[in-house]
C-alpha positions as CSV (number, residue, x, y, z in Angstrom):
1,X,-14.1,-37.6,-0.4
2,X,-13.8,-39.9,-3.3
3,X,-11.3,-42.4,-2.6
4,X,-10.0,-42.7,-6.6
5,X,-9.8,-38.4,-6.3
6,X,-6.8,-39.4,-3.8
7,X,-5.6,-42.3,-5.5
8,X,-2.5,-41.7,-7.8
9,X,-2.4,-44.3,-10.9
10,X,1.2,-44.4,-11.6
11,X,2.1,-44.8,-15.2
12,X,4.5,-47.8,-15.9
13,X,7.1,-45.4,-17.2
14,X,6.7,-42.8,-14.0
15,X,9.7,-42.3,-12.2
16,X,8.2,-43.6,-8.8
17,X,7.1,-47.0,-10.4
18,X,11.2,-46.9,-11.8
19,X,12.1,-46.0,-8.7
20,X,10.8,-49.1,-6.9
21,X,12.6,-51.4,-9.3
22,X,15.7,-49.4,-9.0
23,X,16.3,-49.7,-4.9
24,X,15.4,-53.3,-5.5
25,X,18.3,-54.0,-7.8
26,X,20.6,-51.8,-5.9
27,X,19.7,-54.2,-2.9
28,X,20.3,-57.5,-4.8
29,X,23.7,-55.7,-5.6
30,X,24.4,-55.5,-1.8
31,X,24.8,-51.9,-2.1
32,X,25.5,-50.5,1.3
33,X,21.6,-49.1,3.2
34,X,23.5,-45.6,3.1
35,X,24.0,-45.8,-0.6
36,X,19.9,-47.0,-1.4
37,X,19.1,-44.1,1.2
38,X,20.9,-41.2,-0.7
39,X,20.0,-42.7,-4.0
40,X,16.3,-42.8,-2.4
41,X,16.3,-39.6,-1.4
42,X,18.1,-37.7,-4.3
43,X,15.4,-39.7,-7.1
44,X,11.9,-38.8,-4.4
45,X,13.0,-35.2,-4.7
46,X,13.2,-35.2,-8.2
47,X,10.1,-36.7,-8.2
48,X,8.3,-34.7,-6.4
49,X,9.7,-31.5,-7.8
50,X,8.9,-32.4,-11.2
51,X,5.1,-32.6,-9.8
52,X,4.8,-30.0,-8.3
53,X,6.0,-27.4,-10.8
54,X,3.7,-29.4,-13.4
55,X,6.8,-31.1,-15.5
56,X,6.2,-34.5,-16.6
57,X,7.4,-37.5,-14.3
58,X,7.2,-39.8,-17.1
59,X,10.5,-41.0,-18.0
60,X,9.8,-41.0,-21.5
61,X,8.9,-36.9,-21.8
62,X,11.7,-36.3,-19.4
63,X,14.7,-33.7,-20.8
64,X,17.9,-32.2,-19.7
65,X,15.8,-28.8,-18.9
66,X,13.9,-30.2,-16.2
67,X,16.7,-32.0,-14.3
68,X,18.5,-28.6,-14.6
69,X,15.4,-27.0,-13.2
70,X,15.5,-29.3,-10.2
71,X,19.4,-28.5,-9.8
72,X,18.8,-25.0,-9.7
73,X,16.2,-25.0,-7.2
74,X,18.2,-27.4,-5.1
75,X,21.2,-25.0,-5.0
76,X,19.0,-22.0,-4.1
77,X,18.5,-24.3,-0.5
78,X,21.1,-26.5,-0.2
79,X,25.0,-26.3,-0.1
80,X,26.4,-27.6,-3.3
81,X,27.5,-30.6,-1.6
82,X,24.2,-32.0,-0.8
83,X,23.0,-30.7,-4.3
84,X,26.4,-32.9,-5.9
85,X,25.1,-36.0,-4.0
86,X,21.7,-35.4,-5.4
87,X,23.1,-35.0,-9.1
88,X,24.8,-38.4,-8.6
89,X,22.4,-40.3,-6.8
90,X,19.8,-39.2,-9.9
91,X,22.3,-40.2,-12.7
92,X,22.7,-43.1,-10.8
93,X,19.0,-44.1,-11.5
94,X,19.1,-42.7,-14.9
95,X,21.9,-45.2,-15.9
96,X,20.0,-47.8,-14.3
97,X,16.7,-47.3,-16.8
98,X,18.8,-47.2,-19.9
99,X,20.4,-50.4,-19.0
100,X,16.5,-51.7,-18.0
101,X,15.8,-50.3,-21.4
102,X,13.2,-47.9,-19.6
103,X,14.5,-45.3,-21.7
104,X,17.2,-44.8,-24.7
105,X,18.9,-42.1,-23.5
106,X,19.9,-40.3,-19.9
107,X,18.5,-36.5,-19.6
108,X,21.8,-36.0,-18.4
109,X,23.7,-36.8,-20.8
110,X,25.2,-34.5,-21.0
111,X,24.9,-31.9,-17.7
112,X,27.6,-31.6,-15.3
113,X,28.1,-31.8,-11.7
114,X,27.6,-28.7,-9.8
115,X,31.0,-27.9,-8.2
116,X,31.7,-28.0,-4.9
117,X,33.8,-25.6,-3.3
118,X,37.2,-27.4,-1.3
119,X,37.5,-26.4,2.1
120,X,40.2,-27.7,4.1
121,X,39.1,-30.2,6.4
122,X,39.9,-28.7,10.2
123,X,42.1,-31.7,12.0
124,X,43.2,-31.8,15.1
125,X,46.9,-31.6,16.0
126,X,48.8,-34.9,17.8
127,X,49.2,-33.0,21.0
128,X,45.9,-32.1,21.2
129,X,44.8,-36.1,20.4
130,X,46.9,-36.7,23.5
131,X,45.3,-34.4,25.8
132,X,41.8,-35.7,24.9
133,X,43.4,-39.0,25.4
134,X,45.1,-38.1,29.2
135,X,41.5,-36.5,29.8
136,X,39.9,-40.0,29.9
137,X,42.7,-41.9,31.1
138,X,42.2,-40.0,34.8
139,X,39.6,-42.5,36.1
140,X,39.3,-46.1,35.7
141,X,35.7,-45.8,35.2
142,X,34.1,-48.3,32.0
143,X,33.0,-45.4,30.1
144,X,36.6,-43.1,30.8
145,X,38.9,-46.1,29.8
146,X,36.4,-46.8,26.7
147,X,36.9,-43.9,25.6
148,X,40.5,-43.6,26.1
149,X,40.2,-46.9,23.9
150,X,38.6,-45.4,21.2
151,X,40.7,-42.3,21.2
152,X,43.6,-44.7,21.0
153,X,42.8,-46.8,18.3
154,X,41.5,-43.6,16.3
155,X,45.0,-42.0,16.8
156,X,46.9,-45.1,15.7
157,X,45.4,-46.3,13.0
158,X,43.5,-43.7,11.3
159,X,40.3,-46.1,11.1
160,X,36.7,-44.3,10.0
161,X,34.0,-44.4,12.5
162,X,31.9,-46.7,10.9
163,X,34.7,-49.5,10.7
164,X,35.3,-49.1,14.4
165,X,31.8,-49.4,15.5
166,X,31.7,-52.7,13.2
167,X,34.3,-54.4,15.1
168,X,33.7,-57.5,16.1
169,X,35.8,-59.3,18.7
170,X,35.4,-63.0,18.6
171,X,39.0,-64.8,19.7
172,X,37.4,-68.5,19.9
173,X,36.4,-68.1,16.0
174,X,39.1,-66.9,13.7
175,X,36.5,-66.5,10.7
176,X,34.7,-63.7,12.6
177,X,37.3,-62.2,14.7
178,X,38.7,-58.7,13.7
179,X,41.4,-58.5,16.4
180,X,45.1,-59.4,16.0
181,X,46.7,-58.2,19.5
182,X,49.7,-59.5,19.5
183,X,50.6,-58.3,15.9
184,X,48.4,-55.1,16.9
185,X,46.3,-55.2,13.5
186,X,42.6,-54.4,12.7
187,X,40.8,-56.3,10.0
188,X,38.0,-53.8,9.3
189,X,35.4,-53.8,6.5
190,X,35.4,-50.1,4.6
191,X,32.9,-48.6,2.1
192,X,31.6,-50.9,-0.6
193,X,32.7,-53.9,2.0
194,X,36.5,-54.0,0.9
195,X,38.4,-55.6,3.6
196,X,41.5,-53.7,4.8
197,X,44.1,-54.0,7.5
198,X,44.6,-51.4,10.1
199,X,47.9,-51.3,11.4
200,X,49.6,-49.2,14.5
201,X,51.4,-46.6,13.0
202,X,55.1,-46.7,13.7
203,X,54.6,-42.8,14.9
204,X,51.9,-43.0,16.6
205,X,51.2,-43.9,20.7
206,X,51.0,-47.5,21.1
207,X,47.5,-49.4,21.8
């Protein structure tokens, strides 16, 4: 087969050449890998939609009717949570042409979010914390006592998973270490690397 039958010229105003240029300035922003991902993600489906129903993918022919279009088919698969985080991560990219002066105006200008449902978020009661905790306290085993660990520090300080698993415990170098024993705080680093203090709760078991 022809090689240039399979080669795709991209137009300099296509939204994958955009796209390139986008995660490269969201990187020199030090925006979190999750963040480029989702952003990614949400723009490469928009993308590739537009193809394949025959809609333009140049950014300049680009209108508020085919964005819908993608929205719509997008909420006829996934929940309208995934489909919000889609919406967001594309008028994330949209913002970022009209400031590149890519285009003059966003196609969603004026669209709104799809609404997402609340549901209550299921949480487990403190006595049922504790049990999980007594459960791994049985044995002295690494992993049991780890985990008994982890369940306590979850418990106590209401810190996310991904600031726990970042922990770092250095006690010879105060500039990396994220452990304060004695006055039983956590320095952790949260979304969009704000550092925050984690503190026992006066309610809660101790560590």
């Amino acid at each position: 087969m022809d090689q240039a039958a399979t080669s795709r010229i991209e137009a300099p105003d296509s939204i994958a050449v955009n796209l390139a240029s986008f995660l490269r300035s969201l990187r020199a922003e030090r925006k979190s890998e999750r963040t480029i991902e989702t952003y990614r993600e949400a723009v490469a489906q928009l993308d590739a939609f537009l193809r394949t129903q025959g809609m333009p993918d140049d950014l300049r022919h680009l209108r508020r009717e085919h964005v819908e279009a993608f929205i719509i088919d997008l909420l006829g698969r996934w929940t309208p949570a995934t489909v919000n985080n889609r919406y967001r991560g594309c008028q994330a990219f949209f913002r970022w042409c009209i400031d590149e002066d890519v285009i003059a105006d966003s196609p969603m200008a004026k669209m709104k979010p799809p609404k997402v449902p609340e549901q209550p978020v299921p949480v487990l009661r403190s006595e049922d914390i504790l049990k999980l905790i007594a459960t791994a306290e049985k044995t002295k085993s690494f992993d049991d006592v780890r985990d008994a660990v982890i369940l306590r520090v979850f418990h106590s300080t209401g810190i996310r998973l991904a600031e726990l698993a970042n922990l770092r415990c250095a006690p010879a170098d105060p500039e990396r270490n994220e452990f304060d024993l004695h006055q039983q705080v956590l320095r952790v680093f949260g979304r969009g690397g704000r550092r925050r203090l984690r503190h026992r709760g006066p309610q809660h078991t101790r560590l």
